[in-house]
C-alpha positions as CSV (number, residue, x, y, z in Angstrom):
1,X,0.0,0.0,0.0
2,X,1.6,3.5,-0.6
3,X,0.7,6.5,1.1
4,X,-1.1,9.1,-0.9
5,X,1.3,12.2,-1.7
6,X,0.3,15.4,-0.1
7,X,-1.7,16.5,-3.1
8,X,-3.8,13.0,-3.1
9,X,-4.3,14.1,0.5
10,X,-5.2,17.4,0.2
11,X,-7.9,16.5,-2.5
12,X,-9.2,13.7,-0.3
13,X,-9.9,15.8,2.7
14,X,-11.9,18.3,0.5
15,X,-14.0,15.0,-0.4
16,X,-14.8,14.5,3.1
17,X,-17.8,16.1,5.0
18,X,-16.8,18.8,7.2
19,X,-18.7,18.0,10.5
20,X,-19.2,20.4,13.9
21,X,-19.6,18.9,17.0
22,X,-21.7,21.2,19.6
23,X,-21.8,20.2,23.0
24,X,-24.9,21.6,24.1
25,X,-26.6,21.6,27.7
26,X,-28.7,18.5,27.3
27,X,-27.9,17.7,23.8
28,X,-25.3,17.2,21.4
29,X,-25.8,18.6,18.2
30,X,-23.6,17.0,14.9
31,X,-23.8,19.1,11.6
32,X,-22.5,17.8,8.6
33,X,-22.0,19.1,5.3
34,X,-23.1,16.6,2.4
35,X,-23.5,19.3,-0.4
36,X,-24.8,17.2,-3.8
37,X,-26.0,14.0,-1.7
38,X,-29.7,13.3,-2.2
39,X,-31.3,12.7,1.4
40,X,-32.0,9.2,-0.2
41,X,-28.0,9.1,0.3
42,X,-27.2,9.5,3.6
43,X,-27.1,6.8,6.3
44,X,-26.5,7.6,9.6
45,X,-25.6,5.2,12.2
46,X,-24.6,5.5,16.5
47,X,-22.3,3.2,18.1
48,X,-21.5,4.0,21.9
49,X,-20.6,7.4,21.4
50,X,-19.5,7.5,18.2
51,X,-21.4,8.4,14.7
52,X,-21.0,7.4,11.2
53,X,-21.8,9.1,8.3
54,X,-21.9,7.7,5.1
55,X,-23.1,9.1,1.6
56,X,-22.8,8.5,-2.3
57,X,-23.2,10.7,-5.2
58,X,-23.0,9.7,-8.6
59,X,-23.9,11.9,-12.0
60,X,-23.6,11.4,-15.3
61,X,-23.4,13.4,-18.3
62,X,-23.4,12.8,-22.0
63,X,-22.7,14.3,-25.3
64,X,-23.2,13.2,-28.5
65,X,-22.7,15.1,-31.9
66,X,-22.2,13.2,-35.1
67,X,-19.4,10.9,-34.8
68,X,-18.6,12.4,-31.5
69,X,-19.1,10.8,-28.2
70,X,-18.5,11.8,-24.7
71,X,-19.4,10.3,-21.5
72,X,-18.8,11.2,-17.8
73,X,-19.5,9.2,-15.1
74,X,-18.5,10.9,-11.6
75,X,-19.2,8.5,-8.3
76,X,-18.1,9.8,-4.8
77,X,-18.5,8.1,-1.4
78,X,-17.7,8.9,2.1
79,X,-17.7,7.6,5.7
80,X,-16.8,9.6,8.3
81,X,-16.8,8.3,11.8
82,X,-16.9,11.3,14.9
83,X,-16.1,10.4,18.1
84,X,-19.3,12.4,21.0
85,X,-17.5,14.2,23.7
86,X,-20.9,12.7,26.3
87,X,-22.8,9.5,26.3
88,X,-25.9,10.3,24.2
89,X,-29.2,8.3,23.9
90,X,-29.2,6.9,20.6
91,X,-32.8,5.9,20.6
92,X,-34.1,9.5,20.7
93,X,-31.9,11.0,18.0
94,X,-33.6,13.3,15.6
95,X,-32.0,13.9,12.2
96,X,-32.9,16.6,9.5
97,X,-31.3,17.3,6.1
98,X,-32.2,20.2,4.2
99,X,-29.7,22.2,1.3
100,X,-27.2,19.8,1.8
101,X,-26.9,20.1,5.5
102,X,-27.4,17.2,8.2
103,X,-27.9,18.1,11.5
104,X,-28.5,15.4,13.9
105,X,-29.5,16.2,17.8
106,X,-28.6,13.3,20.1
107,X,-30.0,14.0,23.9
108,X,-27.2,13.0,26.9
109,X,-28.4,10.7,28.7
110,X,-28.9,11.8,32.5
111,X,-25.3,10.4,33.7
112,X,-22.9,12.6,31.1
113,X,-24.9,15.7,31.6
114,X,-23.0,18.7,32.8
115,X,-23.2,19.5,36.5
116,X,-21.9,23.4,38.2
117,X,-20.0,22.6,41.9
118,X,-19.9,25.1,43.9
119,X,-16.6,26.1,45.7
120,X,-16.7,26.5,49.2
């Protein structure tokens, strides 16, 4: 296996979603950018406190005139896997994706929420 050179890298990284981690007061909010992915596209799974994203894309053009013929098939895939800074409760997730944008709210679960002490 060879390691991809720092240009293979760099465009590899621009593939990949860019994903913000919010770590609110009794929530955990992920947002994910996933521009050109149909909602159709995007599975989202929890494991223990970590979520994956996954998505395809694919498009196709074609163009034909006389004897010439030109066609274009562009595919692109992701996972990306984000590790929650709190335990969360995976069964009362709630996901949206609108323009592109996921944005999936994942409650803490009593134990991991954050508590003020008091100094004496």
């Amino acid at each position: 296996w060879e390691r991809p050179g720092f240009g293979e890298l760099a465009a590899l990284e621009a593939r990949m979603p860019k994903v913000d981690v919010i770590d609110r007061e009794e929530d955990i909010l992920v947002k994910a950018e996933a521009p050109g992915v149909a909602k159709d596209d995007i599975e989202v799974s929890i494991e223990e406190n970590t979520v994956t994203i996954r998505g395809k894309t694919s498009h196709e053009e074609k163009e034909e005139k006389g004897d010439f013929y030109r066609r274009e098939i562009r595919r692109w895939s992701f996972s990306r896997a984000v590790t929650l800074p709190r335990e969360v409760d995976a069964s009362k997730a709630k996901a949206t994706f609108r323009d592109g944008t996921l944005e999936l709210t994942l409650p803490k679960v009593a134990k991991s929420k954050r508590v003020a002490v008091k100094l004496d």
